[in-house]
C-alpha positions as CSV (number, residue, x, y, z in Angstrom):
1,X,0.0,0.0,0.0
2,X,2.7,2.3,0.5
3,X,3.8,1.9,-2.8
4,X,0.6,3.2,-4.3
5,X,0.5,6.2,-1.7
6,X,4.3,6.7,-3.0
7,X,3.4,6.4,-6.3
8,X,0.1,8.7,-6.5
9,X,2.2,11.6,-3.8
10,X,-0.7,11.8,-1.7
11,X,0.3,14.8,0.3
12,X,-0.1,16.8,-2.7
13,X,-3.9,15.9,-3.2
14,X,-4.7,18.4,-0.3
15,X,-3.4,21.3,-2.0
16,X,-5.9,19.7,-5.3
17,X,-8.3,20.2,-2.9
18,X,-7.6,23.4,-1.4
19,X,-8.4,25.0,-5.2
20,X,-11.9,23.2,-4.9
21,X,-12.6,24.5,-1.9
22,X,-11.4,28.0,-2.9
23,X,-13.5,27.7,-6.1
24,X,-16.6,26.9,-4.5
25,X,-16.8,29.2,-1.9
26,X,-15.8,32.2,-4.4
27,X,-19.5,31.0,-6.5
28,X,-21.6,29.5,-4.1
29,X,-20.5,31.4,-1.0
30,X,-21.0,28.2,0.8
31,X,-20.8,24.3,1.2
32,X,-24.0,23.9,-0.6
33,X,-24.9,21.7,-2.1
34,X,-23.2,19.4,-0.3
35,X,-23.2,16.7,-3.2
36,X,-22.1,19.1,-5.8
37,X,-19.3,20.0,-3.4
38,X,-18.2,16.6,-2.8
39,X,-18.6,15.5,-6.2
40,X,-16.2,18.3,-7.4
41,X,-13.6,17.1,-4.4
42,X,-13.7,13.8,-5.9
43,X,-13.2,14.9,-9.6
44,X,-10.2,17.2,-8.4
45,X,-8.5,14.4,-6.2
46,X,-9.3,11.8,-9.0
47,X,-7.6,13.5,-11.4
48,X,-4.9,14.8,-9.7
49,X,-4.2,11.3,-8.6
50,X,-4.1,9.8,-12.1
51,X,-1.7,13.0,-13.0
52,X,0.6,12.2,-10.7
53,X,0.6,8.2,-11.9
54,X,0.5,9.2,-15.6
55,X,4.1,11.4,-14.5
56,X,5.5,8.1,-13.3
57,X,4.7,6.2,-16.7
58,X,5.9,8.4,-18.8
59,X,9.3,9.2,-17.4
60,X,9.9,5.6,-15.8
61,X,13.1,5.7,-18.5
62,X,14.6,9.0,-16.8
63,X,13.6,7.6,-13.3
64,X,15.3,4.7,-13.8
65,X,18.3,6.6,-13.6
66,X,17.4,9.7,-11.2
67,X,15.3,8.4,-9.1
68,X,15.5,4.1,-9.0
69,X,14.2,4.4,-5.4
70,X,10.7,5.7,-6.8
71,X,7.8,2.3,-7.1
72,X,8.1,2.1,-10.9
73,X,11.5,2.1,-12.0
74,X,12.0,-0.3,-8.7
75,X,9.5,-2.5,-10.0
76,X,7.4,-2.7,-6.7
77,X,4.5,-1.6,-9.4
78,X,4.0,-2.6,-12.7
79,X,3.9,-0.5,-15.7
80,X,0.9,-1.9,-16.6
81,X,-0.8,-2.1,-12.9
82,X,0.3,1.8,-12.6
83,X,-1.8,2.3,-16.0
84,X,-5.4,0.8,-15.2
85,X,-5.2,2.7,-11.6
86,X,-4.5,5.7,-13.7
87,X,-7.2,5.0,-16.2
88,X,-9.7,4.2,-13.5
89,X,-9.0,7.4,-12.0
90,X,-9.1,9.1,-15.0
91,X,-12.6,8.1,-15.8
92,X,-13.9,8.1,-12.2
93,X,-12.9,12.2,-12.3
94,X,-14.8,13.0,-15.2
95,X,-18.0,11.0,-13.8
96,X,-17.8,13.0,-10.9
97,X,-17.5,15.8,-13.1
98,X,-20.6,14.6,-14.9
99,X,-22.5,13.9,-11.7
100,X,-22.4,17.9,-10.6
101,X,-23.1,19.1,-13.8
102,X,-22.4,20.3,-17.4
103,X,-19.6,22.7,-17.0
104,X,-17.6,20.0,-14.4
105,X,-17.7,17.9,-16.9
106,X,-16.4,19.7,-19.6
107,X,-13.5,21.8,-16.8
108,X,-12.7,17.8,-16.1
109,X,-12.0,16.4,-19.2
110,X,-10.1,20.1,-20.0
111,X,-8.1,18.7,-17.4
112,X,-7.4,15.4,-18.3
113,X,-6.6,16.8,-21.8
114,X,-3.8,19.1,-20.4
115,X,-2.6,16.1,-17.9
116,X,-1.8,14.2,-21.0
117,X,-0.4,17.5,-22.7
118,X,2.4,17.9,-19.7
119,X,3.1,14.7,-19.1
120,X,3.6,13.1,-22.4
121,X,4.7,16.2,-24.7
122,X,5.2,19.4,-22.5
123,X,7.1,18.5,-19.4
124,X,11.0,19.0,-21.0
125,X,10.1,21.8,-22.8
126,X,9.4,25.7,-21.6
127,X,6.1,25.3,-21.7
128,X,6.5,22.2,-19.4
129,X,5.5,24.8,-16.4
130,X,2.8,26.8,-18.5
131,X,0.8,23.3,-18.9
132,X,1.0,22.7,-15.0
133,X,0.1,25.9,-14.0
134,X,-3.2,25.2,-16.7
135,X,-4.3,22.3,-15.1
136,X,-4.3,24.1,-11.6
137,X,-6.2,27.4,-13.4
138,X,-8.6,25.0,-14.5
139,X,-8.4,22.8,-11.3
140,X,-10.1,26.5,-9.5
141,X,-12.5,26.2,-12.3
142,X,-13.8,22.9,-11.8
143,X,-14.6,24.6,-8.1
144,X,-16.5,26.8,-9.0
145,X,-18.1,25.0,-12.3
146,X,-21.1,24.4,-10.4
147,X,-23.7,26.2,-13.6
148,X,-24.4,25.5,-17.2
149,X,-21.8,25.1,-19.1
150,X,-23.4,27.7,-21.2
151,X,-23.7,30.2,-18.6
152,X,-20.0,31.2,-18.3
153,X,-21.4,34.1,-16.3
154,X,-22.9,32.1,-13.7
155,X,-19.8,30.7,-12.2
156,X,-16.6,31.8,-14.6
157,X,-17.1,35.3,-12.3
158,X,-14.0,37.9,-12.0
159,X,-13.8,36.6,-8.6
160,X,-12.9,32.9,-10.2
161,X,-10.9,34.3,-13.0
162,X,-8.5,36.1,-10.7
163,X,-7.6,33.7,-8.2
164,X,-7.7,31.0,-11.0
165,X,-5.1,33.4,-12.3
166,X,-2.9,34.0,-9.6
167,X,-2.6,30.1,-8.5
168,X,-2.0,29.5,-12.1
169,X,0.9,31.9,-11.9
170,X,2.2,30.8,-8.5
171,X,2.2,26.8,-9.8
172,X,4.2,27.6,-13.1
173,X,7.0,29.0,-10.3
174,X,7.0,26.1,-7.9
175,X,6.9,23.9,-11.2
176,X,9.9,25.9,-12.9
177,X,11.5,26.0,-9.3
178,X,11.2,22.0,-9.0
179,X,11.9,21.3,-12.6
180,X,15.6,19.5,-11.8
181,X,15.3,18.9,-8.1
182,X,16.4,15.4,-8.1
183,X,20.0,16.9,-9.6
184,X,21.9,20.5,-8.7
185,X,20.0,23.1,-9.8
186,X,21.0,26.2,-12.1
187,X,21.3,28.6,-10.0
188,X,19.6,31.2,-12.8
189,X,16.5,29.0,-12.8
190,X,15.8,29.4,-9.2
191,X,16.2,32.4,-9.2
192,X,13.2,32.9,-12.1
193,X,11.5,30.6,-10.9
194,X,11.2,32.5,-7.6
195,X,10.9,35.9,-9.3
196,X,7.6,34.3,-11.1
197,X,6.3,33.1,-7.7
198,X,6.5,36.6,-6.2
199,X,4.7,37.8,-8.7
200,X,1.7,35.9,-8.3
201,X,2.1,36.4,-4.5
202,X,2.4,40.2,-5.2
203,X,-0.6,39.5,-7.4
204,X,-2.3,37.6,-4.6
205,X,-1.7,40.8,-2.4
206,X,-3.6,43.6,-4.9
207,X,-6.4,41.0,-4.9
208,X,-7.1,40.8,-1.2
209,X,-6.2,44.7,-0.8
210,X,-8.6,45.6,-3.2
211,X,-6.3,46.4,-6.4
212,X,-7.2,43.4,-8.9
213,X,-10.7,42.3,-9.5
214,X,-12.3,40.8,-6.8
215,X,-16.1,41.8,-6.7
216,X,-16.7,40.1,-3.2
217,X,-13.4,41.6,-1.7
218,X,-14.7,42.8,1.9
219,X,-12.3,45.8,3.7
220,X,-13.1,44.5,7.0
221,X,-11.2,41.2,6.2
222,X,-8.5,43.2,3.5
223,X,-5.7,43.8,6.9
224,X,-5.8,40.5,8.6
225,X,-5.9,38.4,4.9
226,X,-2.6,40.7,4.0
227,X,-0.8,40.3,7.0
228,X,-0.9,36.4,6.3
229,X,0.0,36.6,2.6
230,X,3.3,39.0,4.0
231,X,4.2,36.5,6.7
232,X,3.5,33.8,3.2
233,X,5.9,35.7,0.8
234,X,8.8,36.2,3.9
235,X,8.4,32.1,4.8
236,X,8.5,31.3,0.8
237,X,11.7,33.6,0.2
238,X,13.4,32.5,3.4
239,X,13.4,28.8,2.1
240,X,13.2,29.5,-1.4
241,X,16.6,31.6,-0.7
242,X,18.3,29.4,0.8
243,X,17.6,26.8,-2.0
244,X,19.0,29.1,-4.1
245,X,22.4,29.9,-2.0
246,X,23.3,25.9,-2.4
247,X,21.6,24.4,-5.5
248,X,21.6,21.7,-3.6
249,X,19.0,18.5,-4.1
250,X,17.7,18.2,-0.9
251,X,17.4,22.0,-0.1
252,X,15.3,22.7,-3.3
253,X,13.0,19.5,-2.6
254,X,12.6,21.3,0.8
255,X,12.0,24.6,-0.3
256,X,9.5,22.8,-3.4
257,X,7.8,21.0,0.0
258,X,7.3,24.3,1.2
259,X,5.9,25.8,-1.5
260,X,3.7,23.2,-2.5
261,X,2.3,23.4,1.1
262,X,1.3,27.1,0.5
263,X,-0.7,26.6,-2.0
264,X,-3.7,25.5,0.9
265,X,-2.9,29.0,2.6
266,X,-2.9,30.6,-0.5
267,X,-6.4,29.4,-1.3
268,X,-7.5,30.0,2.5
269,X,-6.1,33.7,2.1
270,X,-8.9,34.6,-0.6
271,X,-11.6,32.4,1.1
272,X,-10.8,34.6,4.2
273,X,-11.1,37.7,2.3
274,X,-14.4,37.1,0.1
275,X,-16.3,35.3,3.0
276,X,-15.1,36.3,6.2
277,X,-16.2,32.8,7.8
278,X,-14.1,31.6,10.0
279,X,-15.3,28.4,9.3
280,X,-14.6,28.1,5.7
281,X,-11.5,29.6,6.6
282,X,-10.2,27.3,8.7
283,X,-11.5,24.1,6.8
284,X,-9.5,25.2,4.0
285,X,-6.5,25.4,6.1
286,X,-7.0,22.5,7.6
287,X,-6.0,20.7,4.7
288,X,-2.3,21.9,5.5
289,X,-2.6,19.2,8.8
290,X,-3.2,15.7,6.7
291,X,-0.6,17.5,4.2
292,X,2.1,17.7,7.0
293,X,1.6,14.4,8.2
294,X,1.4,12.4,5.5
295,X,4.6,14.4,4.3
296,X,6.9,13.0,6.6
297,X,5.6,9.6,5.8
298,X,6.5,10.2,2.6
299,X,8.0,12.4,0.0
300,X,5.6,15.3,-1.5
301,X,7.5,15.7,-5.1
């Protein structure tokens, strides 16, 4: 079993659902409905499972040699086990997709279609990070794709479209940042990789202050939401920085960890900030707790 939970790197599916929970609450202001909710947590963690196994499949040649260690390329699982758990996965997400309604549907299969874009043709070339960064702009969408696919107005809001935006933005960084973390790192790339990261967080910051579109932005809750994303962007440099001072493997998997984690408080920052419920708030941070313990079960990237 620990294979599989290796294979799929199930801390990560917390920060998959972080985005739903962002992108629900930004439409429907709310858990309700509950099954449309849950349905779209499925679809998101479905997918973003399969993802992660489809990674493994395609690059078992170059893990053979970087990373031996990881359950294909030591042959704990099969190629061709690792491929029907992906495919079951694959299909389960869309049906969950098809189960809330039109639009999941048609956000989940955009994301399957981009999966397949990164992991077989995009992921060694510059627009490896661009494609990951798509599939979490459209993983926010599938949050909030709780309308008509037809009614793009209904739930594709300014409120969606920016935060979709800005997580897009922050995930092409951490993807750029991680892109040869299992070998040293160019020092150059880090260092873009963090300059695109900042942006988004500097992004994230005229967003909740009121700057960037963000129709249910509410004053009251602008100071506290701010004050996180600051003590956010100092914790992300800190590590980041020091990443970048070595080049080192195993200080760029920990600063990747790090930012990876953020992702959650990055969502919770906008929930805060268009709901003010400290109860949505704080389920969408507490994602970060099954994130941290899995995490030192086993490796996040």
């Amino acid at each position: 079993m620990k294979s599989w939970l290796q294979l799929v790197r199930l801390p990560a599916v917390f920060t998959a659902m972080a985005d739903i929970f962002a992108g629900f609450l930004l439409v429907a202001g709310g858990f309700e409905p509950v099954a449309s909710f849950l349905a779209l947590l499925a679809a998101s963690s479905c997918l973003y499972l399969a993802g992660m196994i489809w990674n493994d499949v395609f690059d078992l040649a170059k893990d053979r040699e970087e990373r031996p260690q990881r359950p294909l390329p030591s042959e704990r699982i099969s190629v061709r086990q690792a491929s029907i758990v992906a495919s079951t996965l694959t299909v389960a997400g869309v049906g969950f997709g098809m189960v809330c309604s039109p639009a999941s549907a048609a956000t989940a299969v955009a994301i399957v279609i981009t999966i397949f874009l990164y992991d077989k043709l995009l992921k060694s070339t510059p627009l490896g990070p661009v494609a990951m960064g798509s599939c979490r702009f459209l993983n926010v969408l599938l949050g909030a794709s709780i309308g008509n696919v037809g009614d793009m107005g209904g739930w594709l809001t300014a409120d969606v479209f920016t935060h979709a935006s800005i997580v897009a933005g922050y995930v092409i960084g951490v993807t750029w940042f991680a892109r040869t973390e299992a070998a040293k790192s160019e020092r150059w790339q880090l260092i873009g990789a963090l300059a695109v990261i900042n942006l988004s967080l500097l992004g994230l910051l005229l967003a909740i202050s009121g700057k960037l579109p963000l129709p249910r932005f509410d004053p009251d809750n602008s100071f506290g939401a701010c004050v996180v994303a600051v003590v956010m962007l100092m914790t992300l440099n800190r590590r980041a920085i020091a990443a970048i001072r070595t080049c080192a493997p195993e200080d760029v998997q920990n600063a990747v960890r790090t930012l990876l984690l953020s992702i959650i408080m990055l969502d919770a920052v906008v929930v805060f900030t268009t709901t003010g419920d400290p109860i949505y708030t704080g389920c969408t941070v507490a994602l970060v707790v099954p994130t941290i313990i899995v995490g030192r079960w086993m490796s996040t990237t």
